[in-house]
Backbone bond lengths (Angstrom), bond angles and torsions (degrees), N, CA, C in turn:
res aa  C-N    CA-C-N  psi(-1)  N-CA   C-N-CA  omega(-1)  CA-C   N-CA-C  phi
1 X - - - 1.440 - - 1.523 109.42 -
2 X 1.190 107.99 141.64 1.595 120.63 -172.85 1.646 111.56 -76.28
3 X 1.109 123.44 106.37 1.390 120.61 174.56 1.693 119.13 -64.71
4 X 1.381 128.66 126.17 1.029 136.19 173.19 1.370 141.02 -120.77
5 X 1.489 112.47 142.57 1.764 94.00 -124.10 2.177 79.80 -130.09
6 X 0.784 122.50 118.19 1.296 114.57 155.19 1.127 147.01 -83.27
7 X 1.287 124.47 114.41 1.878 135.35 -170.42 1.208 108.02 -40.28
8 X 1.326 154.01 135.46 1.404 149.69 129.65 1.526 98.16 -54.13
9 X 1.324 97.88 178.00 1.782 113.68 158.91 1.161 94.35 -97.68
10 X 1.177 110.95 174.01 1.774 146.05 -173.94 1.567 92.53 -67.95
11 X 1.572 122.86 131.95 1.065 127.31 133.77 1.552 118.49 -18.49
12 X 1.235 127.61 144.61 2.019 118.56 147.51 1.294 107.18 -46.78
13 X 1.249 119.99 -36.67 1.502 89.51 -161.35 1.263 112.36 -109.79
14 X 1.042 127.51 -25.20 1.793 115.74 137.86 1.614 119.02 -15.10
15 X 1.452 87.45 -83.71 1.810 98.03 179.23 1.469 106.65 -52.54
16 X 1.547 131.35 -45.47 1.609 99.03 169.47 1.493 128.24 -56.06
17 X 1.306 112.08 -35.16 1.636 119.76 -171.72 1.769 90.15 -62.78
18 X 1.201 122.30 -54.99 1.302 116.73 -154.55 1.599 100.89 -71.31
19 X 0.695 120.73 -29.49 2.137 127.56 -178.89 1.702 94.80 -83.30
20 X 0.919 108.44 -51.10 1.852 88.75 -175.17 1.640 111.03 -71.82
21 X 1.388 117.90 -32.36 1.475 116.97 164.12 1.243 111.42 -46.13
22 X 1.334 131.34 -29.92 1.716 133.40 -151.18 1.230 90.78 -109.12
23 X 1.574 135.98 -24.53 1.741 131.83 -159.72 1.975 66.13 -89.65
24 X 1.227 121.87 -74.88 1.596 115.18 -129.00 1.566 86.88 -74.00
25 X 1.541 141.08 -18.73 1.618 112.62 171.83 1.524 105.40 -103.91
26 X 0.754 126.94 46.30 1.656 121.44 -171.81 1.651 99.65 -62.74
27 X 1.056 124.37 -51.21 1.633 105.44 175.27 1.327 110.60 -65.16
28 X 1.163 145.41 -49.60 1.382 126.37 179.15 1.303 129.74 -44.21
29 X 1.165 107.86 -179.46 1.781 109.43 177.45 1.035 83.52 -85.57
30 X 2.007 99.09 157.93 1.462 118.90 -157.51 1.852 87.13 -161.67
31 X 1.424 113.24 77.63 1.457 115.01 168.39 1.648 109.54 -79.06
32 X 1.289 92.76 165.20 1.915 95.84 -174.36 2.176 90.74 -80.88
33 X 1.036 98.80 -42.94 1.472 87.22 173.27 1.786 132.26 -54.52
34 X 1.663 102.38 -36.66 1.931 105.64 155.39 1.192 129.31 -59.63
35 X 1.544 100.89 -42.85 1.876 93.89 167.52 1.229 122.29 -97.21
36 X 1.290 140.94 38.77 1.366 156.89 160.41 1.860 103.38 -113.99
37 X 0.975 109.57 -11.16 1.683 127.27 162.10 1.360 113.48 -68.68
38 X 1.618 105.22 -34.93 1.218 108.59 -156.73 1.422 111.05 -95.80
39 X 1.540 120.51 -14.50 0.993 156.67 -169.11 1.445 116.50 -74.48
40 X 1.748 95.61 -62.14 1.632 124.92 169.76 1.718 99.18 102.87
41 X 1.678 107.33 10.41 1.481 98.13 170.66 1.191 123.18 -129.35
42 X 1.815 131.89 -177.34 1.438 126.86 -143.66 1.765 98.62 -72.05
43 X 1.194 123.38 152.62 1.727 101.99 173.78 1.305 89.90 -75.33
44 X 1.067 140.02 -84.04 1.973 107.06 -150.39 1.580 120.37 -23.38
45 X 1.589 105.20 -50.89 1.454 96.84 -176.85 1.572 113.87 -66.29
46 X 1.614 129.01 -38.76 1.271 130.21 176.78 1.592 97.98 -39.49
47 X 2.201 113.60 -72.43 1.442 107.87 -171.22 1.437 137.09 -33.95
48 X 1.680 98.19 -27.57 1.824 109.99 -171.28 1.250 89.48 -75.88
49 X 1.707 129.48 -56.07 1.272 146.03 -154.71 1.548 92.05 -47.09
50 X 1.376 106.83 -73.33 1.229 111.32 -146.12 1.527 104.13 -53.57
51 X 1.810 114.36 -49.92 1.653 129.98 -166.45 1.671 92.76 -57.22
52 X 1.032 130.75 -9.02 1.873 131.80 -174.45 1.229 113.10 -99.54
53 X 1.468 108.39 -19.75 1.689 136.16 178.69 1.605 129.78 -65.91
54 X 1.653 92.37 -47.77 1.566 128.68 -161.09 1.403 92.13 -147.73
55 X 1.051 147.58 -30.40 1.614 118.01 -171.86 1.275 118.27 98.29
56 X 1.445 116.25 -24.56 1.815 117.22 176.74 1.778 96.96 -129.48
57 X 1.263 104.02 167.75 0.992 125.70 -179.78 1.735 108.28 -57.16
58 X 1.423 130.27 -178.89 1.510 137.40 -171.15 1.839 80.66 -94.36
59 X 1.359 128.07 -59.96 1.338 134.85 -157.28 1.624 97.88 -54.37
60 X 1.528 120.34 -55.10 1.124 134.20 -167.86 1.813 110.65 -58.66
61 X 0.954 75.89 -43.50 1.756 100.88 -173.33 1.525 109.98 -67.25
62 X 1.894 127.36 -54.19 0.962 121.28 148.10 1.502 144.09 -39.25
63 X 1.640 116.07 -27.99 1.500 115.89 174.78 1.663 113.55 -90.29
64 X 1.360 102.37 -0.60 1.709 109.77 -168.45 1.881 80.01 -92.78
65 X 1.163 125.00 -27.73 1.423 121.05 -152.52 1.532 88.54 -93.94
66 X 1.259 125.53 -20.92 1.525 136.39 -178.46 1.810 102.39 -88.23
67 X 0.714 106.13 -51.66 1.666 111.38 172.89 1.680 117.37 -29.69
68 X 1.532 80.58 -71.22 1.817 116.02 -169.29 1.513 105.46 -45.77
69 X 1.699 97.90 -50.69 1.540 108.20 -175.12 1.606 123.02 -62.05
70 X 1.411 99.72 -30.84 1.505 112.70 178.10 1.497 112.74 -81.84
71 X 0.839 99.45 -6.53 1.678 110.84 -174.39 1.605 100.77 -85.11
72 X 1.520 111.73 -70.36 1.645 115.81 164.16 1.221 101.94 -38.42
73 X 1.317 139.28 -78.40 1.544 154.18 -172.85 1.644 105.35 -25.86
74 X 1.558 110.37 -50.83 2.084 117.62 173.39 1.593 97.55 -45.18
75 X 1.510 102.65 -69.45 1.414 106.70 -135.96 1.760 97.24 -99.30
76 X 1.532 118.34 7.32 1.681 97.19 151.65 1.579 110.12 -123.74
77 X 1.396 104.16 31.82 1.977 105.78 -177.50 1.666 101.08 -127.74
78 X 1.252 110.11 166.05 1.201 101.38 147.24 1.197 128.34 -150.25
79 X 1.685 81.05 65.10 1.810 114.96 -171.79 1.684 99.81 -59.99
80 X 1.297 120.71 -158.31 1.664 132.50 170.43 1.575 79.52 -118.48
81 X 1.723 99.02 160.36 1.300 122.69 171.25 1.347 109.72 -50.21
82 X 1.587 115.39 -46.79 1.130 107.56 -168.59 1.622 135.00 -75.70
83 X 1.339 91.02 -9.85 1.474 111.69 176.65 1.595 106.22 -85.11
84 X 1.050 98.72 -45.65 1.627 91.91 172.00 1.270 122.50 -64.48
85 X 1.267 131.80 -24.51 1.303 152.83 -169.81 1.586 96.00 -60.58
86 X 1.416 100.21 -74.12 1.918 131.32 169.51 1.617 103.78 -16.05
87 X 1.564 97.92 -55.80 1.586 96.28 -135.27 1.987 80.43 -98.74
88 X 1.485 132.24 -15.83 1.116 138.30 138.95 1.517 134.34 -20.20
89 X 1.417 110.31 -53.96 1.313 120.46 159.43 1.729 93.21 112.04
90 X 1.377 102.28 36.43 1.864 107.56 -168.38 1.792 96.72 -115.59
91 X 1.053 153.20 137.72 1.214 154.39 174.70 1.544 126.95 -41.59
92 X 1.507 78.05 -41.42 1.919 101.44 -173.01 1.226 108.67 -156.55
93 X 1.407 127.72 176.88 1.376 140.95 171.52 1.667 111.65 -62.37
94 X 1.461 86.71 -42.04 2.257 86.84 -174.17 1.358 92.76 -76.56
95 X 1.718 145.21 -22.58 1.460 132.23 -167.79 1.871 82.19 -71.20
96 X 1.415 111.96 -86.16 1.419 112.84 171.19 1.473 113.67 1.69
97 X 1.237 129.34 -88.39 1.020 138.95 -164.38 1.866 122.20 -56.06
98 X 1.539 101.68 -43.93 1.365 107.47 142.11 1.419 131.65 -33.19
99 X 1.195 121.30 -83.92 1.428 128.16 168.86 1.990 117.01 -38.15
100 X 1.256 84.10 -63.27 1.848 89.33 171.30 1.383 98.52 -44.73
101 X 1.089 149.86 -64.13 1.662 155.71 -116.11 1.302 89.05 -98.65
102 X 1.649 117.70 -48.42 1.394 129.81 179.19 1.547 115.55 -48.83
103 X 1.740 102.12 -58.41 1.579 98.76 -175.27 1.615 126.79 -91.39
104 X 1.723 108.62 -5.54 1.448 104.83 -177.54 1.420 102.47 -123.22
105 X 1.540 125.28 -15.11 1.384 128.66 170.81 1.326 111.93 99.28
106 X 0.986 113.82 -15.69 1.890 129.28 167.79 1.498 123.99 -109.99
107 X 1.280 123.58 123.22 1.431 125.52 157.82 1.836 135.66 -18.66
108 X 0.708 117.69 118.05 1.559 116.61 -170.14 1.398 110.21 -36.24
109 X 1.640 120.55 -58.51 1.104 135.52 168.31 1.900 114.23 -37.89
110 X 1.338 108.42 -76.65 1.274 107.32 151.20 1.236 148.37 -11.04
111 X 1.857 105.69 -52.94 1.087 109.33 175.57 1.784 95.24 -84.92
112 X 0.925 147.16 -27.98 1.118 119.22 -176.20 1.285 142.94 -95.54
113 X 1.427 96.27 -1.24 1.681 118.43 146.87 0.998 109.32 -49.80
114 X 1.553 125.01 -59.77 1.604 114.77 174.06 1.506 124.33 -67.70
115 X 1.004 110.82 15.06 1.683 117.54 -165.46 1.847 99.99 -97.01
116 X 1.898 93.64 -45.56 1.518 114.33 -171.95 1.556 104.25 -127.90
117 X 1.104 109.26 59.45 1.693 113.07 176.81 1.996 118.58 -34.71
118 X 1.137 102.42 111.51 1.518 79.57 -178.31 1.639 116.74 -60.91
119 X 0.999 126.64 174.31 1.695 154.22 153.15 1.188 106.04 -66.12
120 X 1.372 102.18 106.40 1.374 120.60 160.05 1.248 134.11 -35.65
121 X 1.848 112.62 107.10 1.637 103.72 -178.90 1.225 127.80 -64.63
122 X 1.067 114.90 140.21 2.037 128.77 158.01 1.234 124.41 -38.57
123 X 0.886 154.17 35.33 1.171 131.79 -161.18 1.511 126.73 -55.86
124 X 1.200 122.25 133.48 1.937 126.13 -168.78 1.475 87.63 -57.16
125 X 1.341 108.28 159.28 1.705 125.66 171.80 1.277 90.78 -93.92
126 X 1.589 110.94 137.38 1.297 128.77 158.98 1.632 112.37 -76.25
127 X 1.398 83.90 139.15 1.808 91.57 -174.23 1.639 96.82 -82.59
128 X 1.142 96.53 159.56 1.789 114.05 163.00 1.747 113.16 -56.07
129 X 1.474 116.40 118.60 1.515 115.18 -173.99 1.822 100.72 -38.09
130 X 1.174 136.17 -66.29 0.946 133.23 -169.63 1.825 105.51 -53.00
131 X 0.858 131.38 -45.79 2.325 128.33 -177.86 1.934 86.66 -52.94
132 X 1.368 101.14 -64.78 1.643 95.24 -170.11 1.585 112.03 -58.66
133 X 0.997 128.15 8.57 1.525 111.34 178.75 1.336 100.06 -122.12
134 X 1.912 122.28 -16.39 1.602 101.92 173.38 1.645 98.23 -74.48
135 X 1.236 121.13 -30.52 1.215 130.40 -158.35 1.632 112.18 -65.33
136 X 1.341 96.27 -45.12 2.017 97.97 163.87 1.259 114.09 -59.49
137 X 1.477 107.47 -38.27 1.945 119.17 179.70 1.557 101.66 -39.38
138 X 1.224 107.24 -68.88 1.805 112.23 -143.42 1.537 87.33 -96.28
139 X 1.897 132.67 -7.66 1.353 108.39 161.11 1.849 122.11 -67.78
140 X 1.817 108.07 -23.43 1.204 111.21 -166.42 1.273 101.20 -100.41
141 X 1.697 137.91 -4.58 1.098 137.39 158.91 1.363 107.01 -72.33
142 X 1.226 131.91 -33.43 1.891 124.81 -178.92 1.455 88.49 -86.74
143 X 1.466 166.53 -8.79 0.945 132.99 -140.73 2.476 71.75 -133.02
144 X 0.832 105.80 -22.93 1.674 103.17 179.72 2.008 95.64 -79.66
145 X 1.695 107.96 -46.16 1.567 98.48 -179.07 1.780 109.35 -65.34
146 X 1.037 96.20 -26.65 1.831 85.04 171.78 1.211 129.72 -68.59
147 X 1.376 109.34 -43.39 1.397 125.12 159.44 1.314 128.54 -35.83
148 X 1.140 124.59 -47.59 1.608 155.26 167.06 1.704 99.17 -60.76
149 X 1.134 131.02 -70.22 1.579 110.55 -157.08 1.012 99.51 -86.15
């Protein structure tokens, strides 16, 4: 007969140690086996622990914590994506952008167009075909009388 064993959630203070480990290395690698280290328990039992804890997985939970950060990181830097990406704990700009796309449904870029909408361009008024053609007239008539004296 199969023995069956039920997960608690995480202590608090487990789950704080394990969330402040993940805020202060968020760019580093972050295996479910390092922070179940951190814990002092088996990772399967940490993974159940934790998903009973918070509701998502440690993996899941780490790229939302990678997201969030890059998100602050857009709109008070004005790093390149890809640097933020780096210092994110994301491989590259397309891993970044993946994940972002994953959890808010829009592109990083995207979203931050909407973050900082540009200002609407001006556009010059087009003259009437006839203003622009006296107007070339009497520019190439002053530019032929100059020529001349």
């Amino acid at each position: 007969m199969k023995r069956v064993t039920t997960c608690q959630p995480l202590p608090a203070w487990r789950l704080a140690k394990v969330l402040n480990y993940i805020e202060d290395n968020l760019a580093g690698d972050m295996g479910v086996p390092l922070l179940a280290q951190q814990t002092g328990l088996s990772t399967g039992y940490f993974a159940r622990a934790f998903r009973k804890s918070l509701g998502v997985p440690p993996h899941a939970y780490v790229f939302a914590q990678r997201v969030a950060r890059a998100r602050e990181m857009m709109l008070s830097s004005s790093e390149s994506l890809t640097v933020i990406a780096l210092e994110c704990g994301f491989c590259d700009q397309a891993h970044l952008t993946k994940h972002f796309r994953r959890a808010l449904g829009i592109t990083p870029a995207a979203w931050l167009r909407e973050q900082h909408p540009a200002p609407p361009t001006v556009l010059p008024r087009c003259e009437p075909p006839r203003q622009a053609e006296a107007r070339r007239a009497s520019m190439a008539s002053v530019r032929l009388s100059s020529l001349a004296s």
